[in-house]
C-alpha positions as CSV (number, residue, x, y, z in Angstrom):
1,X,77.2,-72.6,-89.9
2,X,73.4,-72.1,-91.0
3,X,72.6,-73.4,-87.0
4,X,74.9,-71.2,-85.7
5,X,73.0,-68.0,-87.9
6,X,69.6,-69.5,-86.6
7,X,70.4,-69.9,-83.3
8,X,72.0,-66.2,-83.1
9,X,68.7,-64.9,-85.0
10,X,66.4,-67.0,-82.5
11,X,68.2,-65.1,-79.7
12,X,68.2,-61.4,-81.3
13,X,64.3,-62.0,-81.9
14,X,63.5,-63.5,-77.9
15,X,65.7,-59.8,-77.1
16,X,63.4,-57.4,-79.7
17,X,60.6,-59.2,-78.2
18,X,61.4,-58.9,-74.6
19,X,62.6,-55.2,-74.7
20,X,59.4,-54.3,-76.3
21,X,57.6,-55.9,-73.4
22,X,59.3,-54.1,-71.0
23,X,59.0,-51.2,-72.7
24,X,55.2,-51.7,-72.9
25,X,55.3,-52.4,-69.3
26,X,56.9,-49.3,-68.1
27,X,54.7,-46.9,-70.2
28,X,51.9,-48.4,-68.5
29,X,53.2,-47.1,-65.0
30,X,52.5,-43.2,-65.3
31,X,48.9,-44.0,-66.8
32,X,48.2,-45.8,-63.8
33,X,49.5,-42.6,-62.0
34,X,47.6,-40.8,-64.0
35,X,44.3,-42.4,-63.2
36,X,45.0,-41.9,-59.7
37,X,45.6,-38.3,-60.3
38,X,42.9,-38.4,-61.9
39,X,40.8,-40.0,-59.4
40,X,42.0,-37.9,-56.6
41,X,40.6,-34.8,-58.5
42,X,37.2,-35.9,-59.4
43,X,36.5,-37.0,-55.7
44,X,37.9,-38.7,-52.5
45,X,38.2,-42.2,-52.6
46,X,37.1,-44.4,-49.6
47,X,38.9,-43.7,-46.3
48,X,41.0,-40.4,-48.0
49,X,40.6,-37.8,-44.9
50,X,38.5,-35.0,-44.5
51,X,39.4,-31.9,-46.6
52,X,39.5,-28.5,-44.8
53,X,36.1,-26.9,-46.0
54,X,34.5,-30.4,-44.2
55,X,36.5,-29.6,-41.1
56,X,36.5,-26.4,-40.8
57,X,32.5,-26.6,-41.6
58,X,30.6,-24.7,-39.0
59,X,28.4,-26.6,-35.7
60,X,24.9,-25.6,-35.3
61,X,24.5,-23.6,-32.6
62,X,22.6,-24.4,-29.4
63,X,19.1,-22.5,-28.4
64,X,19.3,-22.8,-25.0
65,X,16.9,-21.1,-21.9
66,X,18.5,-21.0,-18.7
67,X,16.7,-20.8,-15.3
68,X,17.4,-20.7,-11.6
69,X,17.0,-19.7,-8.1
70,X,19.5,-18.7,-5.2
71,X,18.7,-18.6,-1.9
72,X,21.4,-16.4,0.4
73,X,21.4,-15.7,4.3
74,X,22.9,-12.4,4.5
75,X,22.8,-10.1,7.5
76,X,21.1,-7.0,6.1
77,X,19.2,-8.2,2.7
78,X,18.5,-4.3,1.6
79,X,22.3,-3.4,1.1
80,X,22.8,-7.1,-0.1
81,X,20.0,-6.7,-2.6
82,X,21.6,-2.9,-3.8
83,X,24.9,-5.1,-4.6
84,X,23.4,-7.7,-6.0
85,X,21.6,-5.0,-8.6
86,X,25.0,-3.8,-9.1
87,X,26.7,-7.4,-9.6
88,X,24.4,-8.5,-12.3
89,X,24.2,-4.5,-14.3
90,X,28.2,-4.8,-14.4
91,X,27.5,-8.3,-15.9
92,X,25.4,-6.5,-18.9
93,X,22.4,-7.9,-17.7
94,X,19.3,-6.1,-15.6
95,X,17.0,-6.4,-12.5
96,X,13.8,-7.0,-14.3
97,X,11.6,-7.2,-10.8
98,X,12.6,-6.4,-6.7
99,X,10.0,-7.5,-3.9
100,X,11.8,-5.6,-0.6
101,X,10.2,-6.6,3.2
102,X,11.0,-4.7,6.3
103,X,11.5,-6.4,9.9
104,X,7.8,-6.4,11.4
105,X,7.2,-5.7,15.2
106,X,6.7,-9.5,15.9
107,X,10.1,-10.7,14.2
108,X,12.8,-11.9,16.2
109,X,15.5,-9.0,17.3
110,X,13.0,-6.3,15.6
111,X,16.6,-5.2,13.9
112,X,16.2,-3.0,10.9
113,X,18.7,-5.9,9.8
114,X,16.0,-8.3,9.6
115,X,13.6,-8.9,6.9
116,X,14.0,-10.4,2.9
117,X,14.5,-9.4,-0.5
118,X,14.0,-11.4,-3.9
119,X,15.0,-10.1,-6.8
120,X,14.1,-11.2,-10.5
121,X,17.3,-11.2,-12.3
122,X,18.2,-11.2,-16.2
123,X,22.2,-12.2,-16.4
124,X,23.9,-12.9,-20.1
125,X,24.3,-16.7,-20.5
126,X,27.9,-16.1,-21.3
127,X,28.8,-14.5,-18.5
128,X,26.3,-16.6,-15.5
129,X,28.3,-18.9,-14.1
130,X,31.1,-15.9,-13.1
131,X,27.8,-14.1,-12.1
132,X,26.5,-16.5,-10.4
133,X,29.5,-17.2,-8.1
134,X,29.6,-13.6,-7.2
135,X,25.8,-13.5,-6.1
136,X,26.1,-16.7,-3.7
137,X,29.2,-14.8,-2.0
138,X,26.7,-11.9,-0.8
139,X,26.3,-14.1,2.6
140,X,25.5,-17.7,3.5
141,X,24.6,-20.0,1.0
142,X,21.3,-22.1,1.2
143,X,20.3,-23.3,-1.6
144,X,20.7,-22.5,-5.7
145,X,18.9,-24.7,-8.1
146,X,20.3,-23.5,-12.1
147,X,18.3,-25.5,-14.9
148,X,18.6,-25.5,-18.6
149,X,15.8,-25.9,-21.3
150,X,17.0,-26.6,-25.3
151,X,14.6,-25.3,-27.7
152,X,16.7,-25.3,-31.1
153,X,13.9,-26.9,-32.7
154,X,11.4,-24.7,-31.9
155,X,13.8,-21.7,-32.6
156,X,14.5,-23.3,-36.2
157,X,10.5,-23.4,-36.6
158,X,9.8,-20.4,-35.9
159,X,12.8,-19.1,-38.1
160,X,11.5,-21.5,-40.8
161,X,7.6,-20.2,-40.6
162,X,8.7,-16.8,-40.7
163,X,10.6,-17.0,-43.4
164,X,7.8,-18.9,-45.3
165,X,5.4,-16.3,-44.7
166,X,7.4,-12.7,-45.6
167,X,7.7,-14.7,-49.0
168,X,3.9,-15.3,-49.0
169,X,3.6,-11.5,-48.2
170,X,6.1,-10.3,-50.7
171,X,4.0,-12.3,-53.4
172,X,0.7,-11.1,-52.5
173,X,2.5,-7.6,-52.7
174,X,3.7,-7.8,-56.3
175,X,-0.3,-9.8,-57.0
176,X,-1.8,-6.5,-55.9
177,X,0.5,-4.3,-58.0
178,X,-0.8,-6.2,-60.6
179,X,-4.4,-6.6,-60.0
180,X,-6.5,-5.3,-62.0
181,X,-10.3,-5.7,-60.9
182,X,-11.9,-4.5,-57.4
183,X,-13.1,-8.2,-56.9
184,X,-9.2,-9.4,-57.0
185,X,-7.8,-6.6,-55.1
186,X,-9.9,-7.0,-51.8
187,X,-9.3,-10.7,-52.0
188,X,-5.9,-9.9,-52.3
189,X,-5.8,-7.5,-49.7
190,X,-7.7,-9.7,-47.7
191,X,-5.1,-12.7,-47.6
192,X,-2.0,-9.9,-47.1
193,X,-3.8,-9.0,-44.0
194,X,-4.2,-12.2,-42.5
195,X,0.0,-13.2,-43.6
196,X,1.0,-10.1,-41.6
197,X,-1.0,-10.5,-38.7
198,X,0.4,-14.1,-38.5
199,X,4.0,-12.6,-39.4
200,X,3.8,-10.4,-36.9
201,X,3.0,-12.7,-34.0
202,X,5.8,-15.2,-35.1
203,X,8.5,-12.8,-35.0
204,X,6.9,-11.2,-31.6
205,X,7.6,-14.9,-30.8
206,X,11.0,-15.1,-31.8
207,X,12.2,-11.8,-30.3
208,X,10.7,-13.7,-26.9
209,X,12.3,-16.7,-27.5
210,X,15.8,-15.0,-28.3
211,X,15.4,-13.0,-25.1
212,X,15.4,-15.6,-23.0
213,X,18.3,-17.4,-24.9
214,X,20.4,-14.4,-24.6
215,X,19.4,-13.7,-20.8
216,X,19.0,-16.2,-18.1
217,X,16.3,-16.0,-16.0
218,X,17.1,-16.4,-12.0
219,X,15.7,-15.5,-8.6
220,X,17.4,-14.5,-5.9
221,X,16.2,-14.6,-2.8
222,X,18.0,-13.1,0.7
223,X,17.0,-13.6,4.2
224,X,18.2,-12.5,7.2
225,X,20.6,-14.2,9.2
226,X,17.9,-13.1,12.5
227,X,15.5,-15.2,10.8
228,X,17.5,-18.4,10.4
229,X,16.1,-21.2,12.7
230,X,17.1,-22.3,15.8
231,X,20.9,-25.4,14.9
232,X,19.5,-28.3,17.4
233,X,22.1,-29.1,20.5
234,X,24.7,-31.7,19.5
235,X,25.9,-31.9,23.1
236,X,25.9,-31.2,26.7
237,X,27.7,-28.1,26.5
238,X,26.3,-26.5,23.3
239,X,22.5,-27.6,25.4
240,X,23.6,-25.7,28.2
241,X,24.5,-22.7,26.4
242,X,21.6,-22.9,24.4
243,X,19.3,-23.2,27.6
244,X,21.3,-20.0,28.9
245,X,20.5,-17.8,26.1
246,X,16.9,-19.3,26.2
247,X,16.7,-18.2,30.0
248,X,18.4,-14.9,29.3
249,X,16.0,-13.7,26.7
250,X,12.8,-14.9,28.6
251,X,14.0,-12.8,31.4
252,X,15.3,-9.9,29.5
253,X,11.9,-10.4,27.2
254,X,9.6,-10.4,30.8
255,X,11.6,-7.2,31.8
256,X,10.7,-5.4,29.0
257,X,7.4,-6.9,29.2
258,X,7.1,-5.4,32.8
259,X,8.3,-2.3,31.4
260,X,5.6,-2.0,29.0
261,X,3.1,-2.7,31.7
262,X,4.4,-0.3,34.5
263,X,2.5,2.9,33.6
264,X,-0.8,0.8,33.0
265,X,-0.3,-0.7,36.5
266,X,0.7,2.6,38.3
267,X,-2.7,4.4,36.9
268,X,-4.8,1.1,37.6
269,X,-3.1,1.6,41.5
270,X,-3.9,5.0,41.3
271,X,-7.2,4.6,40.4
272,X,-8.0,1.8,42.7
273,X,-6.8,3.8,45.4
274,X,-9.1,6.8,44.8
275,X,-11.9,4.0,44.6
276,X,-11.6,2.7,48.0
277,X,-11.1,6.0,49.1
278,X,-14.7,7.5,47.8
279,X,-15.7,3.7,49.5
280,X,-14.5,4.4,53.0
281,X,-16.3,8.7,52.4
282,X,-19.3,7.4,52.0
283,X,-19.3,4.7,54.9
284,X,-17.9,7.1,57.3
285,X,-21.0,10.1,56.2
286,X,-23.4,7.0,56.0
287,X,-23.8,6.9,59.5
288,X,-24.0,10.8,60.4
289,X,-26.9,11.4,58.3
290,X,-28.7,8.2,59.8
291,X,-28.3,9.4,63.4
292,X,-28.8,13.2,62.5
293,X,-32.9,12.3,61.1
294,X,-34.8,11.7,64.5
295,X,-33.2,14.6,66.1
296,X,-34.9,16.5,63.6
């Protein structure tokens, strides 16, 4: 009977004991949640993602001068150039220089077609490649060469200098206002000259520099399809046509030629003529006075 009591006391005991175990166990659970929680609060752990403020975190901006030419075979450059000024003023942008030429005398065709243009455009870098596309449809396209130039870090320099130095200046202000001998003042006054003058050159600078950020800089420059040179024969045919037109503007070139030179040779004629004539005169009297002397 007294093994039977021990054995059922040995049994309740290894049941208190194992219930406060697993009771120990489970309360330890939520304060391993906890420190998580708690974790997750003070900071991201390794490998949590990116919260919004990191993504949504502004990208420095580029500073970025653009350049260019464009070289465009059109058949009259003076209205092509008036719609070119137009193109790039719709754009927002402005036609900062315009070199016109007229067709000389010499030129081939002496059209009032012929001649060039160049124009020195300013076009908004947002809107130059749709500008751009509209400028080489004016005519023929020869040639465009567009090329771009990054100077963020001399943009954030100069941004950086001049920020430096309107705090110099504001301190040498509020020195002044407080200065209270003649010595310090023209020192003063001295030193606040110097940080303006320098202020004032950087941020001459910077409005530069941010000009030609904003607007690219391109020529454009249109010739006239009369001026274009000569394609070289690929065949037979294309040499024989090419010899034609050759052999029909030397001979409608020596007929104006001969034109030209008609008057000049009429009055030479004329003038020759009355020449010989005052020739033959004075042979015919020649004789006449000869005979006439030794009668006399």
């Amino acid at each position: 009977m007294k093994r039977l009591v021990l054995t059922f006391g040995t049994i309740v005991l290894v049941a208190a004991l194992a219930g406060c175990s697993a009771s120990s166990g489970s309360s330890s659970l939520p304060a391993s949640k906890g420190s998580g929680t708690s974790s997750a609060v003070g900071g991201p752990s390794l490998g949590s993602p990116q919260t919004d403020s990191q993504k949504n975190a502004p990208v420095p901006s580029r500073a970025v001068v653009t350049t260019g030419t464009i070289a465009v075979t059109v058949s009259n450059p003076s209205v092509a150039a008036d719609r070119a000024a137009r193109i790039v003023e719709a754009a927002g942008g402005r036609v900062d220089g315009r070199v016109q030429h007229a067709a000389q005398n010499g030129d081939r065709g002496s059209s009032p077609d012929n001649g060039s243009a160049t124009l020195t455009l300013r076009i908004p870098s947002a809107v130059l490649d749709a500008t751009v596309s509209r400028l080489t449809a004016l005519g023929k396209l020869e040639n465009v060469s567009i090329s771009s130039t990054d100077v963020t870090a001399t943009s954030k320099d100069l941004d950086a200098r001049i920020t430096a130095l309107r705090t110099s200046v504001d301190r040498l202000v509020a020195l002044m206002a407080r200065a209270t001998t003649a010595a310090d003042l023209i020192s003063i006054e001295s030193a606040l000259a110097d940080r303006q003058s320098n202020l004032e050159s950087l941020e001459t600078q910077q409005r530069s520099l941010a000009d030609q950020v904003d607007l690219a800089t391109i020529t454009l420059s249109l010739g006239s399809v009369a001026d274009r040179p000569v394609a070289v024969p690929a065949n037979f045919l294309s040499g024989l046509l090419l010899g034609w037109d050759a052999l029909v503007g030397f001979l409608g070139g020596a007929l104006v030629v001969i034109g030209v030179a008609l008057p000049w040779l009429l009055l030479a004629g004329i003038i020759a003529a009355l020449v010989l004539l005052a020739i033959r005169f004075r042979r015919r009297m020649r004789p006449k006075v000869v005979a006439s002397g030794p009668a006399s």
